[in-house]
N, CA, C and O atoms as a Tinker XYZ file with bonds, in Angstrom:
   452  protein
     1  N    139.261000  178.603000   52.352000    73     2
     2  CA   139.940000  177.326000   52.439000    64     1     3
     3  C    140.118000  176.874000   53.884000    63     2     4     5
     4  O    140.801000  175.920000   54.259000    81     3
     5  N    139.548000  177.533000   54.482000    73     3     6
     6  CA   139.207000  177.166000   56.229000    64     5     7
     7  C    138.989000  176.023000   56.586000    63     6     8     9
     8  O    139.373000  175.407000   57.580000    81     7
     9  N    138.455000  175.784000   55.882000    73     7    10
    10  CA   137.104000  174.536000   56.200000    64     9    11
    11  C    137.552000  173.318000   55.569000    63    10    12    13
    12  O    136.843000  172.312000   55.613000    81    11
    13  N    138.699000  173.325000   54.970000    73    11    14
    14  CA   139.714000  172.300000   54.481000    64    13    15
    15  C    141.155000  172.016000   55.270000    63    14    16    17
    16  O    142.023000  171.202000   54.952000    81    15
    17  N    141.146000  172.600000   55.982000    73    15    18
    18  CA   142.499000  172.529000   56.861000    64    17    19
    19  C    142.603000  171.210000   57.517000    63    18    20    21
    20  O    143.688000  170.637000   57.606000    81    19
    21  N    141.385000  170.659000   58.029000    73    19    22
    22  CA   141.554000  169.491000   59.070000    64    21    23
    23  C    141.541000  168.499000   58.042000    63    22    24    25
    24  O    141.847000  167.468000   58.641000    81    23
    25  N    141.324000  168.155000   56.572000    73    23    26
    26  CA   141.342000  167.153000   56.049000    64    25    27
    27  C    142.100000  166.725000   55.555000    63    26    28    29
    28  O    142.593000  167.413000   54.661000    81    27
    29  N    142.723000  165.256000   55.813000    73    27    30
    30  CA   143.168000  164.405000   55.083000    64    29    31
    31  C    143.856000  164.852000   54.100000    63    30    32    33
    32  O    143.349000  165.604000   53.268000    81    31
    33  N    145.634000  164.299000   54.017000    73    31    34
    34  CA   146.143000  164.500000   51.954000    64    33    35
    35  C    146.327000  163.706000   52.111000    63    34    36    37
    36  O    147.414000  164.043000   51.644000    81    35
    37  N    146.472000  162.365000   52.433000    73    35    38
    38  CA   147.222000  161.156000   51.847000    64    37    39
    39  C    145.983000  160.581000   50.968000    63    38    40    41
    40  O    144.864000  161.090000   51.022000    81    39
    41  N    146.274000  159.577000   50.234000    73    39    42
    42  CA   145.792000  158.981000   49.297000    64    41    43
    43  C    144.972000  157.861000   50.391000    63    42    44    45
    44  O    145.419000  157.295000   51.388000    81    43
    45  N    143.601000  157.802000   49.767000    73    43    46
    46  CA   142.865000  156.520000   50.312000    64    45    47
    47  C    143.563000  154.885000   50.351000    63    46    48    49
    48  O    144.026000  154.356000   49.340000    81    47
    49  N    143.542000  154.410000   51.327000    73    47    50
    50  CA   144.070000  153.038000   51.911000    64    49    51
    51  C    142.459000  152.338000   52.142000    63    50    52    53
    52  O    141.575000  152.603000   52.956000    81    51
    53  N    142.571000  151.048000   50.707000    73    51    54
    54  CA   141.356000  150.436000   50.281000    64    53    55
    55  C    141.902000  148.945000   50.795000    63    54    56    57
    56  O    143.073000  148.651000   50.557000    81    55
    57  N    141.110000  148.088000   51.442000    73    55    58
    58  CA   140.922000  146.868000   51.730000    64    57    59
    59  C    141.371000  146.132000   50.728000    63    58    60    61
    60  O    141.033000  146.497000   49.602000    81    59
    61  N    142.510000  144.533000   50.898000    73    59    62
    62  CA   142.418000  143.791000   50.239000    64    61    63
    63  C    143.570000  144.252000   48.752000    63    62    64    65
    64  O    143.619000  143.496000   47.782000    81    63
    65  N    144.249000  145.308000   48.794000    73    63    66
    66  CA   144.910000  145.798000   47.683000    64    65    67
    67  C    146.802000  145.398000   48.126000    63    66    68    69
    68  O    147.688000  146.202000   48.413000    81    67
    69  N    146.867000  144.073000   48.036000    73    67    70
    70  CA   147.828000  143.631000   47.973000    64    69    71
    71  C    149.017000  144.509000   49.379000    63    70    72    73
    72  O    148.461000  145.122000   50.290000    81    71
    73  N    150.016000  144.455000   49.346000    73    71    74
    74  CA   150.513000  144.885000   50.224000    64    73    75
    75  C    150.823000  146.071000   51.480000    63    74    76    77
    76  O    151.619000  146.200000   52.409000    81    75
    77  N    149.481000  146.962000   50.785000    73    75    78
    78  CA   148.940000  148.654000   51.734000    64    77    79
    79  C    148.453000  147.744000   52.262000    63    78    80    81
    80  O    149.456000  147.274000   52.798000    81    79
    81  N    147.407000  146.902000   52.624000    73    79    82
    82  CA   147.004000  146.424000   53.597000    64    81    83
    83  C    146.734000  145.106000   54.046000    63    82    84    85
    84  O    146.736000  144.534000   52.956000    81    83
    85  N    146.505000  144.229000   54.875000    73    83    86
    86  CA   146.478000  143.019000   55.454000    64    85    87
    87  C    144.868000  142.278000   54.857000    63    86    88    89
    88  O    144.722000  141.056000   54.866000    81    87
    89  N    143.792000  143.200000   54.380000    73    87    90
    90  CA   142.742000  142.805000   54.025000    64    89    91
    91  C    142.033000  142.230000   55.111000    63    90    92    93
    92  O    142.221000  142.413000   56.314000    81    91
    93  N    141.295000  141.597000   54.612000    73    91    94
    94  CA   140.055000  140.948000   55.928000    64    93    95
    95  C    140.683000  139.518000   56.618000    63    94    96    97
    96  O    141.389000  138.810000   55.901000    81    95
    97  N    140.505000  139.254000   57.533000    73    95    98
    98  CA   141.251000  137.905000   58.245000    64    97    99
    99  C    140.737000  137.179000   58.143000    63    98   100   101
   100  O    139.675000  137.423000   58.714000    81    99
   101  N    140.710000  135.822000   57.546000    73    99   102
   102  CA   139.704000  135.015000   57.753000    64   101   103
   103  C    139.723000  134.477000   59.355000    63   102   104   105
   104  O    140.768000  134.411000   60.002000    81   103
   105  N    138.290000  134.072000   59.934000    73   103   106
   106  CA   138.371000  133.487000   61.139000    64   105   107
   107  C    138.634000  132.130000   61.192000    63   106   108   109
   108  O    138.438000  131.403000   60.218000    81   107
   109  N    139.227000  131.574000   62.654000    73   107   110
   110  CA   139.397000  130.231000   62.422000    64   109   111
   111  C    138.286000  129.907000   63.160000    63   110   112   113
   112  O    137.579000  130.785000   63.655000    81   111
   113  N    137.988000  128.357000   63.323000    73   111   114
   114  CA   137.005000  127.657000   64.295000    64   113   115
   115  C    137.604000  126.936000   64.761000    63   114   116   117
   116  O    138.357000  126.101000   64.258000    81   115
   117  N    137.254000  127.240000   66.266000    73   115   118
   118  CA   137.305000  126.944000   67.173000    64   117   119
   119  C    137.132000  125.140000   67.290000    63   118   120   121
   120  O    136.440000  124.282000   66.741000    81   119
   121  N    137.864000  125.170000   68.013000    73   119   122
   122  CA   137.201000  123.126000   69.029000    64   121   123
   123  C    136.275000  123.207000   69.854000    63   122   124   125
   124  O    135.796000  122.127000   70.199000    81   123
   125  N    135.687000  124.473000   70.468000    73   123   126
   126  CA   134.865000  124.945000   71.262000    64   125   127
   127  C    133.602000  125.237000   70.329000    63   126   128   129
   128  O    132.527000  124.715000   70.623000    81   127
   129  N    133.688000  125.866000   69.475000    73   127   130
   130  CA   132.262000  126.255000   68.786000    64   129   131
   131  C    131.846000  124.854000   68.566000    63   130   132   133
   132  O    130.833000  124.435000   69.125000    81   131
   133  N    132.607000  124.043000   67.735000    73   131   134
   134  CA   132.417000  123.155000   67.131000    64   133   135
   135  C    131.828000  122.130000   68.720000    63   134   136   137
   136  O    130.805000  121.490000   68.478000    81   135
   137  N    132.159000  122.028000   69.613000    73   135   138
   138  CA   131.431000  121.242000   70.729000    64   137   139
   139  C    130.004000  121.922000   70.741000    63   138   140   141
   140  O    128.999000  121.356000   70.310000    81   139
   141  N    130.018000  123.247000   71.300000    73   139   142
   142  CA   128.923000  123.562000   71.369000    64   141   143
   143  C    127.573000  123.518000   70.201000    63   142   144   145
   144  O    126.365000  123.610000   70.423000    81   143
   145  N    128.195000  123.368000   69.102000    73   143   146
   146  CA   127.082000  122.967000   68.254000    64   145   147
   147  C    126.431000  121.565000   68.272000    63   146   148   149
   148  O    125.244000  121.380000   68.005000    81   147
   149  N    127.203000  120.707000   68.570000    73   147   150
   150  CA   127.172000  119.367000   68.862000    64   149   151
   151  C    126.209000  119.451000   69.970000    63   150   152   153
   152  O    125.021000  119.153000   69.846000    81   151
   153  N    126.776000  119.882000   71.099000    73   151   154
   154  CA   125.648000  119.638000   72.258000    64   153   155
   155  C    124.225000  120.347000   71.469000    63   154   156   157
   156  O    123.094000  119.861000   71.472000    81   155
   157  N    124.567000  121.338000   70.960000    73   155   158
   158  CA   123.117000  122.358000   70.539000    64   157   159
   159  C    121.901000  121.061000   69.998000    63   158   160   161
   160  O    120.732000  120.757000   70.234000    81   159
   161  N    123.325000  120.470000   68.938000    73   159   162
   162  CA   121.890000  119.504000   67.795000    64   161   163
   163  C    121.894000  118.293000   68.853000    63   162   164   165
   164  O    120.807000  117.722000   68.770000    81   163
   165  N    122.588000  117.792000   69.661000    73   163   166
   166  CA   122.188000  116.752000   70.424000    64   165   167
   167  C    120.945000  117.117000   71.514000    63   166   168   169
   168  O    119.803000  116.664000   71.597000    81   167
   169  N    121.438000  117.811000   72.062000    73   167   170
   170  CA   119.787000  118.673000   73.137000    64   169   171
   171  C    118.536000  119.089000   72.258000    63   170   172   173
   172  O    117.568000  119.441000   72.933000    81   171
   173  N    118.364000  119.118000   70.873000    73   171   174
   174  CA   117.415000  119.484000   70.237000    64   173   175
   175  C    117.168000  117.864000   69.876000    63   174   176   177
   176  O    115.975000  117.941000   69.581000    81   175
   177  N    117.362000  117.056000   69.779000    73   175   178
   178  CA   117.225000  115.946000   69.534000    64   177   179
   179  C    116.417000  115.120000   70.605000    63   178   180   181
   180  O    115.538000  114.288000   70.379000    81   179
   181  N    116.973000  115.586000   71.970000    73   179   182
   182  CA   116.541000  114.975000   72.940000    64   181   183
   183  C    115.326000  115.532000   73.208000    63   182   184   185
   184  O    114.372000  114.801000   73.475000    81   183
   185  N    115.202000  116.893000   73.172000    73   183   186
   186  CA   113.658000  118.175000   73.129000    64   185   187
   187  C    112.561000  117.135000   72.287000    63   186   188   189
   188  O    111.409000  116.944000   72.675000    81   187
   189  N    113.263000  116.399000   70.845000    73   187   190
   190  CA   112.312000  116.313000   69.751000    64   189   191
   191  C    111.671000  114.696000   70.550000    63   190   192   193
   192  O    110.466000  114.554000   70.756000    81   191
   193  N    112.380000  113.943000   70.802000    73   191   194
   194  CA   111.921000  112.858000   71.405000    64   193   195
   195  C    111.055000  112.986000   72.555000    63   194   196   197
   196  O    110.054000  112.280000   72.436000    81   195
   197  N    111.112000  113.741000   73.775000    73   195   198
   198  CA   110.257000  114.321000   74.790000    64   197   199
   199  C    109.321000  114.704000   74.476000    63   198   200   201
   200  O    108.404000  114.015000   74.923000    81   199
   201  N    108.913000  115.729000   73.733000    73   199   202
   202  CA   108.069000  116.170000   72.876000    64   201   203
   203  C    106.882000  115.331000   72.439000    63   202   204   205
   204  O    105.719000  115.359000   72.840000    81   203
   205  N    107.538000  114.484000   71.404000    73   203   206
   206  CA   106.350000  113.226000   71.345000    64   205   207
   207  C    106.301000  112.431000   72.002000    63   206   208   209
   208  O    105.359000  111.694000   71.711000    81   207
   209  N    106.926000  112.066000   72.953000    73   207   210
   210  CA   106.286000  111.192000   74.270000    64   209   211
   211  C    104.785000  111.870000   74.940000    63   210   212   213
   212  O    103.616000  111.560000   75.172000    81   211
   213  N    105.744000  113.005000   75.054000    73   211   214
   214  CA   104.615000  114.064000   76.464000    64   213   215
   215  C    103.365000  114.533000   75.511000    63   214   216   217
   216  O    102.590000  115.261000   76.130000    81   215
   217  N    103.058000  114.334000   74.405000    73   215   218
   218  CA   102.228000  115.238000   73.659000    64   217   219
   219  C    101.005000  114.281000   73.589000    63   218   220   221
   220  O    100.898000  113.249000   72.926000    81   219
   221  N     99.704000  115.127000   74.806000    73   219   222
   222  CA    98.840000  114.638000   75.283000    64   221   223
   223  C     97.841000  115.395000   74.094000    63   222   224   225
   224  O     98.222000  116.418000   73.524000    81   223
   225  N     96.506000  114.746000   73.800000    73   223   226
   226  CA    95.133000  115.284000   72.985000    64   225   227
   227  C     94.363000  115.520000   73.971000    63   226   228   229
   228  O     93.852000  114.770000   74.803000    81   227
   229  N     94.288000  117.393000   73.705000    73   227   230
   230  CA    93.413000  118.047000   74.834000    64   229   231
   231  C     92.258000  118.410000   73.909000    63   230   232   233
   232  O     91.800000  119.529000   74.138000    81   231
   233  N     91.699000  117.761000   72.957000    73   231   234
   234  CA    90.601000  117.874000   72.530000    64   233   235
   235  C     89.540000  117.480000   73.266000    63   234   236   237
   236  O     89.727000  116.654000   74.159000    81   235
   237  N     88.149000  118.040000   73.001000    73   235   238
   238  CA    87.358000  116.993000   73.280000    64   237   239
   239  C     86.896000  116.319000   72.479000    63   238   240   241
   240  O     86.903000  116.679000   71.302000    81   239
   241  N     85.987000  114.333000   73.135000    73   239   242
   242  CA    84.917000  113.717000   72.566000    64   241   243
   243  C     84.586000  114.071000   70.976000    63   242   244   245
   244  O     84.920000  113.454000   69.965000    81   243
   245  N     83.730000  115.409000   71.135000    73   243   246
   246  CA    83.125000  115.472000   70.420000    64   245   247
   247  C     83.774000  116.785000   69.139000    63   246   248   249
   248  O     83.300000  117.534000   68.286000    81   247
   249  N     84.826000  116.503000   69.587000    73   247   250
   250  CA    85.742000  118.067000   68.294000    64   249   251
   251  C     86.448000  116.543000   67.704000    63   250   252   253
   252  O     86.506000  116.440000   66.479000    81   251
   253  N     86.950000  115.438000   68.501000    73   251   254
   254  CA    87.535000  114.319000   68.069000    64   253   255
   255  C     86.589000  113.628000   66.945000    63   254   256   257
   256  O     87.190000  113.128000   65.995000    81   255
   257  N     85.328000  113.556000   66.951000    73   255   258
   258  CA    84.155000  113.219000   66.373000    64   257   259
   259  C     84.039000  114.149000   64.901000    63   258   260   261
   260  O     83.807000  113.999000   63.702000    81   259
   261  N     84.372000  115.200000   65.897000    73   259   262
   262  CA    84.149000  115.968000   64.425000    64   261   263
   263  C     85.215000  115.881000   63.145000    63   262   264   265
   264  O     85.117000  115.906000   61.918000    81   263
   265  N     85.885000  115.808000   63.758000    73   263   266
   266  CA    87.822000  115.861000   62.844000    64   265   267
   267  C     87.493000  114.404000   62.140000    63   266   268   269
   268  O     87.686000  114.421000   60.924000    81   267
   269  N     87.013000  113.088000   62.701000    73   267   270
   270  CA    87.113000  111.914000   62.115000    64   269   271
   271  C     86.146000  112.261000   61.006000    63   270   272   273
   272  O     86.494000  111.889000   59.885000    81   271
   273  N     84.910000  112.953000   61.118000    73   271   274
   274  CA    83.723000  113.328000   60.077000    64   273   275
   275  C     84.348000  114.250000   59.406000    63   274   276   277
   276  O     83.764000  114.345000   58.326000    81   275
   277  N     85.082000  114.867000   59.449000    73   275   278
   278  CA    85.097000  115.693000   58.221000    64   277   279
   279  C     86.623000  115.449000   57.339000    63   278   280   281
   280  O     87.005000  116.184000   56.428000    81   279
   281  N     87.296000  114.351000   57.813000    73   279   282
   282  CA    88.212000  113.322000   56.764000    64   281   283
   283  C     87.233000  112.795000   56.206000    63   282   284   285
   284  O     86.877000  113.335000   55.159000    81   283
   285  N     86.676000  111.925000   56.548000    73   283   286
   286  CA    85.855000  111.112000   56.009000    64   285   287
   287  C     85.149000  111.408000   55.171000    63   286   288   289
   288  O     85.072000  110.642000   54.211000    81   287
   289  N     84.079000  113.037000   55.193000    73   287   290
   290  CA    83.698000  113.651000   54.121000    64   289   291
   291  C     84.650000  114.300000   53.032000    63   290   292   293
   292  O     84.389000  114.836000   51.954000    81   291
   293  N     85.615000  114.110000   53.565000    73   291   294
   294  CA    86.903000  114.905000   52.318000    64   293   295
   295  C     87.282000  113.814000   51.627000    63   294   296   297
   296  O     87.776000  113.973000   50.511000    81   295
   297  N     87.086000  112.278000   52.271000    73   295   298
   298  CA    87.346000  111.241000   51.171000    64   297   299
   299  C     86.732000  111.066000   50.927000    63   298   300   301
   300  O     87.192000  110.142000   50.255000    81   299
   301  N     85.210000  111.002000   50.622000    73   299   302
   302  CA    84.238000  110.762000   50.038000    64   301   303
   303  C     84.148000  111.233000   48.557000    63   302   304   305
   304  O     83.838000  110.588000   47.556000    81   303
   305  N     84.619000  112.946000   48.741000    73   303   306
   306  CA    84.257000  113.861000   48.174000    64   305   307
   307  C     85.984000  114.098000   47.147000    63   306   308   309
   308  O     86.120000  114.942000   46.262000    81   307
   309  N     86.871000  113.300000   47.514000    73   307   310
   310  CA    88.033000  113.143000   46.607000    64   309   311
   311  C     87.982000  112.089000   45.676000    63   310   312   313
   312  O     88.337000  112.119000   44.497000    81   311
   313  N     87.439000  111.027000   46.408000    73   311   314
   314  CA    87.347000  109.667000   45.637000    64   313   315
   315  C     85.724000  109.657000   44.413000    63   314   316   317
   316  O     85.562000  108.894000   43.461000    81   315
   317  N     84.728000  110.796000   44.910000    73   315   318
   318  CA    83.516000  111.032000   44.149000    64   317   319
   319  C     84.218000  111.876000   42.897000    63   318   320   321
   320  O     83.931000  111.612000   41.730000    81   319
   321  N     85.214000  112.972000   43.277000    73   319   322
   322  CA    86.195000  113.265000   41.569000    64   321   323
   323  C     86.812000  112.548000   40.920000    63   322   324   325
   324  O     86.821000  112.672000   39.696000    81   323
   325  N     87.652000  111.390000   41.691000    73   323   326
   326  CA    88.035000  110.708000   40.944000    64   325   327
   327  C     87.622000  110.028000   40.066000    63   326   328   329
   328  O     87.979000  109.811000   38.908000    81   327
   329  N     86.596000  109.597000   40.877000    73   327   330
   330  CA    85.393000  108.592000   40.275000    64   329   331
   331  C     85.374000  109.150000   38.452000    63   330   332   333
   332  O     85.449000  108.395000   37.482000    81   331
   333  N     85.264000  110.507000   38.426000    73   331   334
   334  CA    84.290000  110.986000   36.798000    64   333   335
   335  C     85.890000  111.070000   36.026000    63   334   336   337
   336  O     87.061000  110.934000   36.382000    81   335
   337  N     85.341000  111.295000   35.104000    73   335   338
   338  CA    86.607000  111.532000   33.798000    64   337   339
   339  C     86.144000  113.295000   32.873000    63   338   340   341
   340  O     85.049000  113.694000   32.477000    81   339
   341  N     87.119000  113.761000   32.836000    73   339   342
   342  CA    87.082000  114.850000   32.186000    64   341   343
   343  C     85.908000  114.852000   31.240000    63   342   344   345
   344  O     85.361000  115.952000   31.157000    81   343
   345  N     85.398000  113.910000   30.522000    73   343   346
   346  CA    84.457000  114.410000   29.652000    64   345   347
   347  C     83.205000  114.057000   30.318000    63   346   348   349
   348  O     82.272000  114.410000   29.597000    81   347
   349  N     82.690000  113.358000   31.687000    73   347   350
   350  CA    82.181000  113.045000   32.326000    64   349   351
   351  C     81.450000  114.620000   32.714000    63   350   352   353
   352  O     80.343000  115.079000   32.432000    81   351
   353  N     82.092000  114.933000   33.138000    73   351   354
   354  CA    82.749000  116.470000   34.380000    64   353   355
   355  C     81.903000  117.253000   33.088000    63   354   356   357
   356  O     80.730000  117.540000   33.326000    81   355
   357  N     82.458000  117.605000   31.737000    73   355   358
   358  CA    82.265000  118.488000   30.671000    64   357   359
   359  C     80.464000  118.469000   30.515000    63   358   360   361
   360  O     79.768000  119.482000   30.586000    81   359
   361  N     80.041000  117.312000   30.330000    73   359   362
   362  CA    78.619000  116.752000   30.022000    64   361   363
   363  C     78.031000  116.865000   31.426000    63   362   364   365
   364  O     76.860000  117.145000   31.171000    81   363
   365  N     78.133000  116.820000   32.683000    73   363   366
   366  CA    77.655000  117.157000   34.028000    64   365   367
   367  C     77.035000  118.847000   33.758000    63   366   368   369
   368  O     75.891000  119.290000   33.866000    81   367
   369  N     78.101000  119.400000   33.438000    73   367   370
   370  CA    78.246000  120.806000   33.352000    64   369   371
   371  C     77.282000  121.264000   32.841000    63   370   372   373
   372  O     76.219000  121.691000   33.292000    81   371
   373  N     77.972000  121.092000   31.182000    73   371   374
   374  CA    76.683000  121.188000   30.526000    64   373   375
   375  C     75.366000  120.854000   30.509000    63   374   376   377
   376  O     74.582000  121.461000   29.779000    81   375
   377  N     74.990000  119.889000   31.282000    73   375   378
   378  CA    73.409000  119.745000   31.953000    64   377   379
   379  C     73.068000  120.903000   32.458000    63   378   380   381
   380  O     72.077000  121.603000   32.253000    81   379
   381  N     74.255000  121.085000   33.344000    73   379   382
   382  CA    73.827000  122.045000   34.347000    64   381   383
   383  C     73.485000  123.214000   33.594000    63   382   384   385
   384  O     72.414000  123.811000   33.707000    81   383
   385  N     74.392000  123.516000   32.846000    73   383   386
   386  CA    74.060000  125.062000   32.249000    64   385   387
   387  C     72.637000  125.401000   30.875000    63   386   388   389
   388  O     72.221000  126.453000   30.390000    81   387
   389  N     72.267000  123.964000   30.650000    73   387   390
   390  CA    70.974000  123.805000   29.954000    64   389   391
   391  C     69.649000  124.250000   30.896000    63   390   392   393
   392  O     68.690000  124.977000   30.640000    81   391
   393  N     70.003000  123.535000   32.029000    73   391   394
   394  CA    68.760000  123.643000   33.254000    64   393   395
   395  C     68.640000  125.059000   33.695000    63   394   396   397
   396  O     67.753000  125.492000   34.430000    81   395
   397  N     69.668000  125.769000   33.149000    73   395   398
   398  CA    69.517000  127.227000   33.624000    64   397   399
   399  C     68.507000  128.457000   32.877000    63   398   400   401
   400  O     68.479000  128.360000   31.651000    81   399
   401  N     67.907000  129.281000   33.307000    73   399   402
   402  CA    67.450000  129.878000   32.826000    64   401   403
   403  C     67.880000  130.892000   32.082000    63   402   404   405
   404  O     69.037000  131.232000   32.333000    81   403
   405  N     67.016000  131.827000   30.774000    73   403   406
   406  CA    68.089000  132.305000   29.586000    64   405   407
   407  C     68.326000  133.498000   30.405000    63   406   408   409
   408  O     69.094000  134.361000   29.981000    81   407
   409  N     67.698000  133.640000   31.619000    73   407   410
   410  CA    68.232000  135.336000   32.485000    64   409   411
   411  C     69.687000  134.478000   32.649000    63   410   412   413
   412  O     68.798000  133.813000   32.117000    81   411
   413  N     70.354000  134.129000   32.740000    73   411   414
   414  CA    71.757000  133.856000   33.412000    64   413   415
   415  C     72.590000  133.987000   32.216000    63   414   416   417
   416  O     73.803000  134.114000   32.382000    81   415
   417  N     71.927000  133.969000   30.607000    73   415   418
   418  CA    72.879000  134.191000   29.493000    64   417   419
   419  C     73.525000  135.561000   29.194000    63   418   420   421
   420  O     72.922000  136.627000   29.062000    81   419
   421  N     74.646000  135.383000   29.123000    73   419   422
   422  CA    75.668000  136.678000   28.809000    64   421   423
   423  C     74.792000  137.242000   27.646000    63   422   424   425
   424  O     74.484000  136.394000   26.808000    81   423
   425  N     74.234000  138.775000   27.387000    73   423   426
   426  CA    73.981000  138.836000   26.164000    64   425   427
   427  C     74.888000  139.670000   25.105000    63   426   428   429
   428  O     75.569000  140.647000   25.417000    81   427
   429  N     74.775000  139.081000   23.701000    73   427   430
   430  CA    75.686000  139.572000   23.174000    64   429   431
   431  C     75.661000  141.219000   22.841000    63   430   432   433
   432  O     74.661000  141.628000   22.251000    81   431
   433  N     76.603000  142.082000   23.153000    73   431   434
   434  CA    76.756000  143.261000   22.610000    64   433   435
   435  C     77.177000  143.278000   21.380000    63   434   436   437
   436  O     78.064000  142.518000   20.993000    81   435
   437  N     76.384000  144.459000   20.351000    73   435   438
   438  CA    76.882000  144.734000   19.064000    64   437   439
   439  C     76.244000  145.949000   18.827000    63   438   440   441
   440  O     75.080000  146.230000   19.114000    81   439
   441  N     77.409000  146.933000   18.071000    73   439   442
   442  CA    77.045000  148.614000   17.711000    64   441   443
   443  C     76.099000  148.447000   16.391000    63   442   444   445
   444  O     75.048000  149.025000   16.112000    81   443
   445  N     76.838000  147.455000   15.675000    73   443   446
   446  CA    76.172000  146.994000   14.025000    64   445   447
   447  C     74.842000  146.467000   13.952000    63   446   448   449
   448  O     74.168000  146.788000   12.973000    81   447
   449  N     74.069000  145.286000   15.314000    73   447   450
   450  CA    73.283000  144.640000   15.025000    64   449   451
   451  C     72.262000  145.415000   15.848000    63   450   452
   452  O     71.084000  145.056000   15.868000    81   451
């Protein structure tokens, strides 16, 4: 019973249990935090406006050329889907999969046949 001598008898003292203890404090806020957040979102405000003033295109010519060509092929190629209608699309397909050769057909497995 050596090895019990240094411990503790009183009964555990648990947080929040009415009058054993004071529980957790709530914090107050400050007039100070509350400024400094203010300046925080006002200086991020002013960052966001600078920002797009100063924001120069260090591309070049021809990457600029390229970016306009390949919107342009993405609307082509959005407005060419729009263009068809689901059963349009279905009958496309199916062309396609007529024009194919019968090596590309799944063949059927069977133990019976």
């Amino acid at each position: 019973m050596s090895e019990y001598t240094a411990a503790q008898r009183s009964s555990l003292k648990l947080k929040g249990l009415g009058n054993i203890s004071a529980g957790k404090k709530k914090k107050k806020k400050d007039k100070e935090s509350k400024h400094r957040l203010e300046q925080v979102v006002t200086s991020q405000k002013d960052e966001e406006v600078k920002t797009k003033k100063a924001y120069v295109d260090k591309r070049t010519p021809a990457q600029v050329a390229f970016d306009k060509m390949q919107e342009k092929r993405q609307m082509e190629r959005i407005l060419n889907k729009a263009s068809k209608t689901h059963k349009l699309r279905v009958e496309d397909f199916n062309r396609h999969l007529d024009n194919l050769t019968e090596h590309y057909d799944i063949p059927k497995v069977s133990w019976t046949k």
